[in-house]
N, C-alpha and C positions, 0 to 999 in steps of 0.2 A: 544427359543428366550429369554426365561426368564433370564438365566444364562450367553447368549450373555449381554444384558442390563445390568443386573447386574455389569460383567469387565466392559463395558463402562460407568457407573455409575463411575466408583473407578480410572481410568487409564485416562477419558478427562480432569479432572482438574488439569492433571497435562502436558498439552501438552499448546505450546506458542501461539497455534491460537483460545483455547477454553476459550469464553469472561468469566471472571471470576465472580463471583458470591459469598453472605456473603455464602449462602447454600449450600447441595449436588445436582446435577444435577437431575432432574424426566425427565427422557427421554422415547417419545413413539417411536414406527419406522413411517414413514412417507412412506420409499419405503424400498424394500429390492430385487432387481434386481441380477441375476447371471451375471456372465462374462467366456466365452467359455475359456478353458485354456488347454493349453497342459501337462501341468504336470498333470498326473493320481492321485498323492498324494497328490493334492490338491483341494480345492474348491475357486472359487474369486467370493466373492459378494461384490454389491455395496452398504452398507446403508444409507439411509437417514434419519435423526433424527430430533427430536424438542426437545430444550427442555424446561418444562416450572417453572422453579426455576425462571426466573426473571419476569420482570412485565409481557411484553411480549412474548411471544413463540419465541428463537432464534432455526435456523436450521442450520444444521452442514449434512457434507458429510463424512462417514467415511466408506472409501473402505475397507475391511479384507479379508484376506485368514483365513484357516480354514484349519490345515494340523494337522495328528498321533501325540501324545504325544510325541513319539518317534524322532521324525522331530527336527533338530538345531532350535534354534533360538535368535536372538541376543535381545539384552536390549533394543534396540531401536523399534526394530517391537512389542515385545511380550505385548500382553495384560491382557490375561488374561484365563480360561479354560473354557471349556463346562462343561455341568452337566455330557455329556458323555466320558469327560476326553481329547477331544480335544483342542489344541491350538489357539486360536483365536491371528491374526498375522495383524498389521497395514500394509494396502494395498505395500502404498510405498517402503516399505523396504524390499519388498518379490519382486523375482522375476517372480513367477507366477501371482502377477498381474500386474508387470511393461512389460511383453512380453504380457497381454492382455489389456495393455491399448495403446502401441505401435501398434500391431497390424491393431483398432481403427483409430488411429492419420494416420496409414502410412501405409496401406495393402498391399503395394506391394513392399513394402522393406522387407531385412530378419531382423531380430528381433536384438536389440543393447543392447548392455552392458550398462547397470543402474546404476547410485547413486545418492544419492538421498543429494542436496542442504544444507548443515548445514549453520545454521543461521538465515533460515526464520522462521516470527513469525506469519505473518496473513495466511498464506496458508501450502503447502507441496511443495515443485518442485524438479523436479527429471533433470537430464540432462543425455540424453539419446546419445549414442555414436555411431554411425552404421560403417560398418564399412569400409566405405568410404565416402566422403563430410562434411558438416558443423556439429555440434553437436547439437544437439536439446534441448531446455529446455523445458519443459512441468509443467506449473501450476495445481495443483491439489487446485483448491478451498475449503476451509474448510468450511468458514461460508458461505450458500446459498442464493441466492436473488431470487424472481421469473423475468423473464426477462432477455434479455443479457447485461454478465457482460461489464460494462463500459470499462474494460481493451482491451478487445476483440473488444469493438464496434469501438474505437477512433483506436486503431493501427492499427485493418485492412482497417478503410477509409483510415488512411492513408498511408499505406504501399499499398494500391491497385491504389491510388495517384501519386503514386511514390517517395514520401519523402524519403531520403536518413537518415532521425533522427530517423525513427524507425526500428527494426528489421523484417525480411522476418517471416511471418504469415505461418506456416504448417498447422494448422488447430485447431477443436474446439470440444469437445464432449459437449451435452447437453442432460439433463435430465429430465423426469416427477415424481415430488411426490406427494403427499395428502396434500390439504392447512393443515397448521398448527391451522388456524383461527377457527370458530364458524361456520362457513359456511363449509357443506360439497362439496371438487370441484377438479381441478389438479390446478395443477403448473407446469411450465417448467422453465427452467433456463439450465445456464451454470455449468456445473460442470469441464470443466480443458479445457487447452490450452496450443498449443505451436507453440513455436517461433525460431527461429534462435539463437545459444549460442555463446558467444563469448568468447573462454578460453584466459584464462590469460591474461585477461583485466581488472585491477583495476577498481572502480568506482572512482566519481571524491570527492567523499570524502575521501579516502585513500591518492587519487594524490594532493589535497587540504591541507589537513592534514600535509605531508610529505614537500610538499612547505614550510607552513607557519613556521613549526619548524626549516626549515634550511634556512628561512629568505629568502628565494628563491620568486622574483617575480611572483607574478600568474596572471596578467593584461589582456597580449596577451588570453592565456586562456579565462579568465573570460569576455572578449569584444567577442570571437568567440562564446562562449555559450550564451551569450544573445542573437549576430543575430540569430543562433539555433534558441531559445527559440520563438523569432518573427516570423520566419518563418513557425513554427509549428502554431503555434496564425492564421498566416494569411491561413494556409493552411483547419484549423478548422472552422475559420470565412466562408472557401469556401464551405466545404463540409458538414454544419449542419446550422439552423437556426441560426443566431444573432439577437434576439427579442431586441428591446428596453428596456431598464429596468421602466417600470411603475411603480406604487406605489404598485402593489402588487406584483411585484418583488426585489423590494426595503423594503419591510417589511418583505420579510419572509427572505432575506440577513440579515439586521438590528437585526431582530428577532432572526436567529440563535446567531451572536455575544452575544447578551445579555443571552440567555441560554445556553451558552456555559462561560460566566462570573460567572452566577449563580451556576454553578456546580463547578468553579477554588474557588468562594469566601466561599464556603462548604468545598472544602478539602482543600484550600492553603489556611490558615490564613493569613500569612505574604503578601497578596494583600490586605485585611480588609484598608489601608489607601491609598491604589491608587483607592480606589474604582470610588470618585467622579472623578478626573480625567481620568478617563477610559471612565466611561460612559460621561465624557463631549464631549472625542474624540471620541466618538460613536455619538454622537448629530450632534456635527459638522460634520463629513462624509456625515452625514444622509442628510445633507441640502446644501451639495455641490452638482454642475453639476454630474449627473452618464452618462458613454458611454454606447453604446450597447452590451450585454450579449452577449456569447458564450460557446461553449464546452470549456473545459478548461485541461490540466493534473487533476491539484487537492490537488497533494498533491509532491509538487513541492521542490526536494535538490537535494542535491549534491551527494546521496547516488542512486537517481533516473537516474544517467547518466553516462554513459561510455565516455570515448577519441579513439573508434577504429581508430588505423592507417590504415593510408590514406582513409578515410572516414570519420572523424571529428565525434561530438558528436553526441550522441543516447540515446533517450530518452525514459523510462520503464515503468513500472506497472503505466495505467494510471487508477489506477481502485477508487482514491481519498482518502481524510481520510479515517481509517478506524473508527475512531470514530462517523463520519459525518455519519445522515442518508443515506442511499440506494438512496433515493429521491432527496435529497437533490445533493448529488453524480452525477445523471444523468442530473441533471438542468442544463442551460443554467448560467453562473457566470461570472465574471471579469475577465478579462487576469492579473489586476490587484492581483490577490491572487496567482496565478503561481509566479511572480514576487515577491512578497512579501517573499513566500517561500522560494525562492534561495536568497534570503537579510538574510534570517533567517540563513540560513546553513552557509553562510561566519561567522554571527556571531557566529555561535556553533563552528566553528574549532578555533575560539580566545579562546571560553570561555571553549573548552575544553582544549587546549594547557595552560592556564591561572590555570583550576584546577590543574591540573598537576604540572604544577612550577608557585607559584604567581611571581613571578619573569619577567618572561615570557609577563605579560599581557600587558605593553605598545608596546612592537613590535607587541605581537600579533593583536592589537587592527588596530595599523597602518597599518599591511597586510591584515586585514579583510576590513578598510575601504577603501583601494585600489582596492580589488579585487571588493565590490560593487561600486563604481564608475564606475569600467570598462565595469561590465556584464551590467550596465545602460545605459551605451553610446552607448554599442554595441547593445543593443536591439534598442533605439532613431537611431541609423545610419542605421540599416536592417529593420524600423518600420515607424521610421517619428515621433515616441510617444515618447513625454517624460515622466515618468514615476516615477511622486511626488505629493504632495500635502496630501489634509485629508483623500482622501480614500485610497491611500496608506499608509497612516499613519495608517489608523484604522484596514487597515488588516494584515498588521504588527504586532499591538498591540492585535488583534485577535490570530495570530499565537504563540505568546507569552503564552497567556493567556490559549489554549493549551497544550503547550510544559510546562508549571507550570504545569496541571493536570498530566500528561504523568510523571512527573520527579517525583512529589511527590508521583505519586503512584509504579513508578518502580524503579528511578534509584535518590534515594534523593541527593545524593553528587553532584549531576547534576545541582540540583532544584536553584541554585544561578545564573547561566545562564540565563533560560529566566525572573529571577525576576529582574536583572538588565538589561534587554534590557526593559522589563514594565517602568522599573522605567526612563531608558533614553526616551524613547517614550512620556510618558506622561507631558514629561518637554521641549519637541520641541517646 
């Protein structure tokens, strides 16, 4: 095991879903489960990890095969060796563990041709192809939660609801490891899920995107995604609590804003003078009328939704920021920050199309304030809510304040984006 640790010591920090850290990873096992396989040259286990480089102990899922030196193996799976010279191979990209995690998902179908999603960064998903019917997508969760995942909880009420906005549920695997904590105890949680795939369906950032540069109105669209968006709102309000927002659900909303500013005014400098204005539209929110709370998506764009034909929009991974506590994640919040999100993503396809050609940016600006307009009335016509004032304002300028940390830390040439929707915001 030593030697397993070890590669995975050297080979997670360089993967998109392992939360990064100034350190080297000190990782213990937490579980270390087998998985029956058919290949004889192989072994599949599941491991569970902590690790404890940051303040707190984060847990990660990391499936491996374990096959002869001798055995292929591509760039993408290989980790790293044993002491006794064997391969140690990431779960997904091996076939002996995507026929034992199918299996699992679906016993009584024969085994489907695998590959495994390029492009995801908080998880693994493979999309599985059998070989007859829908194609499967299966989430392989990286980073663990005890409890089930948000993703899982909100799609399957509503897919068992009947909503036609989200995809047909196949099923769930879940897992037990060793708390992480001071306390000796278990833990269960979710470790993968899948769903119903939809090939070659753009999401509607693509379809967004490709609109706004060829000047092509996005309206109809954008009013049909907002009833969407209501409907789902009203179908959550049905099938989970809606508490009132009291004052102590009002402060620990309030609360996250402000330590979530606290962390943008550490690494984004260039907020240092919208500060006082920030927190003024934090104050005001705070002492406007609030509605009553609800489950909510979470972490609400354009990248979050398909256009399947003749079936209208569909909406994904409702599993929330991944920045946002776990806790925080499950709580009961505003329909109002879904909303918000998708106000956010109209404006990233201007201020992407804008970085690209400055040229570009006053049409862009005009298609983006069209499409929200649209997706506004459309939500007000399928809702009855209109959907403006200071707490939209504030969560707005919340998502903002966000996407400044996200930019500045991944993608800088970005970072002037949401520093001018801050800066529009706090001048309303």
């Amino acid at each position: 095991m030593n030697s397993t640790l070890a590669a995975l010591t050297a080979w997670m920090p360089r993967q998109r879903w392992y939360t990064s850290t100034d350190g080297i990873p000190r990782l213990r096992v937490l579980s270390d489960e087998p998985l029956p396989s058919d290949d004889p040259g192989a072994e599949v286990r599941v491991l569970v990890v902590a690790d404890d480089a940051p303040g707190a102990p984060i847990v990660y899922q990391v499936p491996l095969v374990v096959r002869t030196a001798t055995d292929a193996a591509t760039s993408a799976s290989f980790i790293g060796l044993t002491d006794a010279g064997r391969r140690l191979l990431d779960g997904p990209h091996d076939p002996a563990y995507t026929g034992a995690l199918w299996r699992t998902i679906a016993p009584d179908q024969d085994v489907a041709r695998a590959e495994v999603l390029s492009g995801e960064q908080s998880n693994t998903s493979i999309i599985f192809h059998p070989g007859h019917g829908t194609p499967i997508i299966c989430k392989v969760f990286r980073r663990l939660h005890a409890g089930l995942n948000p993703d899982i909880e909100l799609q399957t009420a509503l897919a068992g609801a009947g909503s036609p906005h989200v995809p047909r549920v196949i099923g769930r695997v879940d897992g037990e490891w060793s708390s992480p904590g001071p306390i000796s105890a278990r833990e269960s949680g979710s470790l993968a899920f899948a769903q119903e795939f939809f090939p070659d369906v753009a999401d509607a950032w693509r379809v967004a995107l490709t609109a706004a540069a060829d000047h092509a109105d996005f309206s109809a669209d954008a009013h049909s995604l907002g009833r969407a968006t209501a409907e789902v709102h009203r179908d959550l309000a049905r099938l989970f609590p809606a508490p009132a927002a009291d004052a102590d659900a009002q402060a620990a909303i309030t609360g996250a804003w402000r330590r979530r500013l606290a962390i943008a005014l550490s690494e984004v400098p260039q907020l240092a003078p919208h500060r006082t204005a920030i927190e003024s539209t934090y104050v005001s929110a705070a002492s406007t009328r609030w509605p009553a709370l609800q489950r909510v998506h979470g972490d609400y764009h354009l990248g979050q939704v398909l256009q399947v034909p003749g079936r209208g929009w569909v909406l994904l991974d409702f599993e929330g920021e991944p920045m946002r506590p776990i806790d925080e994640r499950r709580a009961p919040d505003l329909t109002l920050r879904d909303i918000a999100g998708m106000l956010r993503s109209f404006d990233y396809v201007a201020g992407s199309l804008a970085v690209a050609s400055p040229d570009a940016r006053e049409s862009a600006d005009a298609w983006s304030d069209a499409a929200r307009e649209a997706f506004l009335r459309g939500y007000r016509d399928a809702s009855g809510v209109t959907a403006s004032g200071a707490l939209l304002n504030a969560l707005e300028l919340d998502k903002a304040v966000y996407e400044a940390i996200y930019e500045a830390r991944h993608r800088p040439a970005w970072l002037a984006i949401p520093l001018a929707a801050i800066t529009r915001l706090v001048t309303r």
